[in-house]
Structures are given as C-alpha cells and as structure tokens.
N, C-alpha and C positions, 0 to 999 in steps of 0.2 A: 469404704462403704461395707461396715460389718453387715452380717445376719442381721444379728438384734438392731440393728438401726434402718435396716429394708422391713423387720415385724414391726416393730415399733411402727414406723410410718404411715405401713399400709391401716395398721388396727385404727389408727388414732383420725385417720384422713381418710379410707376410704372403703373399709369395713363397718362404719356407718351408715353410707351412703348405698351399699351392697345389702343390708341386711334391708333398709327401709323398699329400698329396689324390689326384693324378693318377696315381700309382705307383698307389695304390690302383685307382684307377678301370680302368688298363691290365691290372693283372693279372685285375681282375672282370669284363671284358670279354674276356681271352686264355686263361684259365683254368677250371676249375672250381671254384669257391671259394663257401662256404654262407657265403655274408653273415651270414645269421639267425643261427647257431652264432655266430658271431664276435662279433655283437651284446649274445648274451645275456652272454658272458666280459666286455666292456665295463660290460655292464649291471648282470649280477648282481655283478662283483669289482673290477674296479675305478675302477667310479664309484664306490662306497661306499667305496672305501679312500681313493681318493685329497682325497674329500671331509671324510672323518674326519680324514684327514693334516693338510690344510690347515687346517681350523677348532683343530686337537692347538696346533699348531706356531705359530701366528698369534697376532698381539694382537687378533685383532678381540671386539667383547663381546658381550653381550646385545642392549644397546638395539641396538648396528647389525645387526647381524643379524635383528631385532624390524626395524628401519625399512627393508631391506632387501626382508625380504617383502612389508610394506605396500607400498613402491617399486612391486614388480613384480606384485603383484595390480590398484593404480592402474593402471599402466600397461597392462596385457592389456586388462582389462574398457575401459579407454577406445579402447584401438586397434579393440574390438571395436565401439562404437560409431560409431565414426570409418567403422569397413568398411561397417557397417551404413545408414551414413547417405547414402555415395557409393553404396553399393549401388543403392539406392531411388535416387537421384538420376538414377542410366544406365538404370534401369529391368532391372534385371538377373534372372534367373528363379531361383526358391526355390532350387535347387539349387546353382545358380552362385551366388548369396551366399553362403548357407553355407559354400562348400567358399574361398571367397575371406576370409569374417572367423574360420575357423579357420585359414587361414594368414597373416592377418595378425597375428593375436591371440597365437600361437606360434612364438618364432624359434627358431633351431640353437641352443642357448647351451650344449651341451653340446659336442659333436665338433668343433665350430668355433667357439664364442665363449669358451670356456676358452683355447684355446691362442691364440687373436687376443690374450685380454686378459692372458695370459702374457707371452709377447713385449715387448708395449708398455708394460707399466705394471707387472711383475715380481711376487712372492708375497703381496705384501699384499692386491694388489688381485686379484688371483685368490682372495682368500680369498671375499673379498665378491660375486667373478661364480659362486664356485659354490654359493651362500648364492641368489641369484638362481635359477641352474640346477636346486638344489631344488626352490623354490616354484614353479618353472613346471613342472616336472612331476607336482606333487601337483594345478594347477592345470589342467593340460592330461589328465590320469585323471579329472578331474571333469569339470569344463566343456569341457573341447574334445571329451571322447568325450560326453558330450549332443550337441552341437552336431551334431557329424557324424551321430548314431544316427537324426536326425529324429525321435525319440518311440521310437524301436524299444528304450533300453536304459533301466532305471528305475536313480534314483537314489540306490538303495540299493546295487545292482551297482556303480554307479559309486563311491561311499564306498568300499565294501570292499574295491575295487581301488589305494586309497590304501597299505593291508597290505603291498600287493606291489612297494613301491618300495624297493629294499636303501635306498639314497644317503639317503629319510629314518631311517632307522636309524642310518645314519654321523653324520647330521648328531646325531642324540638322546644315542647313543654317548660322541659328542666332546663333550657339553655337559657329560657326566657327568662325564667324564675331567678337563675343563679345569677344571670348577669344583670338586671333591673331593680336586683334586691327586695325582690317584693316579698315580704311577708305575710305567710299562710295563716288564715285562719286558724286557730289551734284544733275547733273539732277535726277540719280538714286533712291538717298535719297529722293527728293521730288516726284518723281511717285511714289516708297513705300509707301510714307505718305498718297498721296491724293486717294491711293487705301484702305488703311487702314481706313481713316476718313468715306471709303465710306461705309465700311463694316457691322457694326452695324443697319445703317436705313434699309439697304437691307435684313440682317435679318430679321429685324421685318417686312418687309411687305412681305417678303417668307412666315414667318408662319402665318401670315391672309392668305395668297394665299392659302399655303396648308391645311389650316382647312378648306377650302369649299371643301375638296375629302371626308369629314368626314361621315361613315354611322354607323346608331343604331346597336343595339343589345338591344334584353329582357331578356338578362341572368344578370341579376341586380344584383345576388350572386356576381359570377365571377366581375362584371365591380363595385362592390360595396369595394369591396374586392383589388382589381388594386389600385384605386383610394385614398381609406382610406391608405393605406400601406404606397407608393408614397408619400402625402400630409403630415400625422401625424407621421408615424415611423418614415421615412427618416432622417428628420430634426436631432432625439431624436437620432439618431446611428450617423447619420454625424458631431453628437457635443460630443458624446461619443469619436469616435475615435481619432478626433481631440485635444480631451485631451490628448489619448494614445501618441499621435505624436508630445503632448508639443505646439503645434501651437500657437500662440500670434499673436493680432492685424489684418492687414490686409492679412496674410498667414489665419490663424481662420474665419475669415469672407469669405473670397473667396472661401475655402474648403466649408464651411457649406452651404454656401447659394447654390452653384453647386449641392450640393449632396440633396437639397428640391424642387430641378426643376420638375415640372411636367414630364409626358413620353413624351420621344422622339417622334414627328411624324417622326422619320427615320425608328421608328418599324413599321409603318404604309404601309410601302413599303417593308420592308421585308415578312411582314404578309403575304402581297398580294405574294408577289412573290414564298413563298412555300406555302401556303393556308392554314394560319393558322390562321384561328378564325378571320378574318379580321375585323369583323362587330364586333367586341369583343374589339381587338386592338382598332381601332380608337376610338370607344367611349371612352376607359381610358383614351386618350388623347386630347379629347376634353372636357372632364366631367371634367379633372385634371386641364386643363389650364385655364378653365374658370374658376375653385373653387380656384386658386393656391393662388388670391390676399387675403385672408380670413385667409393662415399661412404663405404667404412671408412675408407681410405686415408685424404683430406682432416680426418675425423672425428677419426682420432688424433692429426695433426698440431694439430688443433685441443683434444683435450683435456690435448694434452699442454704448453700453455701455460700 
C-alpha cells in the first residue's frame, strides 16, 4: 500500500466529496441558509427516491438485502457494547456514555457513506450501502432516540416514529415494483431518475451546512474515546462480521465501508433535543469527519483488493 496509491485514492474517491462538503460548509457559515429546510428536501424526496431508484435498477435480491440488515443491526448493537464496555473501563459519567455509544453505535451512511461508497466501488454496491442506510435509520428512530431520551421517550413513540421515514417506503415500494415486474410509466421513470441523480450532491452540501451548528467540548477523555472507537474499531468488527455473513466483492465493500463512517450528525439533533451532552455529541462528529479521510482512505485501498 504505496503513498501514491493512498493519494491516488483519497483524491479520486474522497477529495470530492470533501471539497463539495466545504462549499457547503462556507456558504452555511457566509450566508443565511436553513439547513433544516434543506434537510427535510433530502429527507423527505430524495432519499426515498434515490433509494427506490437503486434497489428498481440493481440486481440486488431478497436474501442480500435480508443479510444486509442483519449485517448492520449485528454491527450497531455490538459497537454499542464495545462503547459501552470502554466506557465503564475509563470510568466515564452516565451522561458522557451515552452520548458517546450513540455515536458510536450510528455512522453518517447517508450524506457521506452513500457518495464515499459511490465513488469507490460504483452502483452495485451503492445499492447494498443504501439497503444499510435504511436499516440504520429505522434503527437509530428506535434505539438511538432511547438511548439519548434516558427514559424521557416510551417505546411506543419510538415504533411510530418508524411511519415517518419516506426511504422505508422507497425501500417497500421498489420490492413491489421489482418483484411484480410492473412497468414504470417512462415520464415517471425519468422524474425518479433526475431526483435520484440529484441526491448524492445534496447530501454532501447538507453535511458542510450542518457542521457549521458544530460546538466544543473539553471532555477530550469522552470525545477521545467517541472518536478513536468510531474511526479504528469500527472498520476491524465491520470486516469481522462480514466474514461471519460470507459477504464477497461489492456486498463486502458496501457493508464495510457503511459500518467506518464517521457519527451521524443526526445524533447531533437528538442530542440537543433530549440534552444530552450536546457539546460532547457534536464534537465526535466533527472531530470524526474531519480525521475519517486518514482510515477511509487506506480502507478502500484495502477493500478494493
């Protein structure tokens, strides 16, 4: 694994993705720009579309899609124990675990691990990282808003909150479509498409927008600890279980790389929203995304063998 083949790598896969990032970031910092409005456009149209696109259009089937979510349910819940057990180990206070095995438990795999796993490993296996990027968010509506609410949100709230995710719909949608064989109307087909094509830049300049709401913390144990986890574990268990699961080629790449994403800035707004360690949260995920190009970089190089 020369130099030139880790420059090579980063420039071609994730020096794009960086640069659009930071437009973002400039203008959310220069301007007056509602992130949240923007977000929901992402959120409500075309992460669903672009998810329905890819599953429409792909060979992927049933079972991988089925082993997929197992994949990454395995994978959270163990990263959550993994937080949970380092936690206790540094002797860390209720608050600061929490706010540390919800970020490590939840990566970016939408705004940033869709277009990483774009880039390096092209539409198959994008099919499979947003088959991932589902499950983590029907995952993260449940268990991560527990986590954060410390007892405050009952579980029932949380199920129903599952209702409100378009992208599981896309995904329900596109099962129907693929396996019924019904054919799209072609206007319809081409508004899917040109909302899906649109999907990916719009992420990346969300998360430049949304790391200008980013504030410190001087609990460096805690945020040292978030961060390291996230960055250097992650990767080592998401290539662990992936073997467990037999995965090959671009199924293997799309899991692995999903599960090295830095944390979610969605924890960043849960944080806030039950007040938990907010100034904790975001720095992991600022600290994370900025250091992330240092082990995606080598990561790719490496899955791409």
């Amino acid at each position: 694994m020369s130099f030139t083949e880790l420059f090579s790598t980063f420039a071609n896969n994730l020096l794009p993705i960086l640069l659009i990032a930071s437009a973002g970031y400039i203008v959310g910092k220069t301007l007056t720009v509602d992130s949240r409005t923007i977000g929901r456009i992402v959120f409500y149209i075309f992460s669903p579309l672009l998810v329905f696109n890819l599953l429409v259009t792909s060979n992927l089937n049933l079972k991988q899609a089925a082993s997929t979510f197992g994949f990454t349910a395995i994978f959270i819940i163990s990263m959550g124990i993994i937080a949970f057990i380092v936690g206790k180990i540094f002797k860390l206070e209720r608050s600061h675990l929490l706010a540390v095995i919800l970020t490590v438990g939840f990566g970016n795999t939408g705004n940033y691990g869709l277009p990483v796993v774009k880039f390096a490993f092209g539409d198959d296996a994008l099919a499979v990282a947003s088959i991932f990027f589902v499950a983590t968010s029907i995952l993260f509506n449940t268990g991560g808003v527990i986590i954060a609410s410390l007892g405050q949100s009952d579980l029932k709230s949380a199920i129903l909150g599952l209702f409100k995710i378009p992208s599981l719909y896309g995904v329900a949608l596109a099962l129907v479509v693929k396996f019924t064989d019904f054919q799209m109307p072609i206007p319809l087909e081409r508004t899917i498409e040109i909302a899906a094509n649109g999907a990916v830049p719009s992420m990346i300049v969300l998360l430049g927008l949304e790391l200008t709401r980013i504030e410190w913390t001087y609990n460096f144990k805690a945020l040292s600890i978030g961060v390291l986890i996230k960055l250097l574990i992650a990767p080592m268990i998401g290539l662990i279980i992936a073997s467990m699961f037999g995965f090959q080629g671009f199924e293997k790449q799309a899991n692995v790389m999903q599960a090295a994403m830095p944390a979610a800035v969605a924890t960043t707004v849960v944080a806030n929203e039950f007040r938990l360690e907010s100034s904790l949260v975001t720095a992991i995920v600022f600290l994370g995304t900025i250091l992330s190009p240092l082990t995606l970089t080598p990561l790719i190089v490496f899955l791409s063998r």
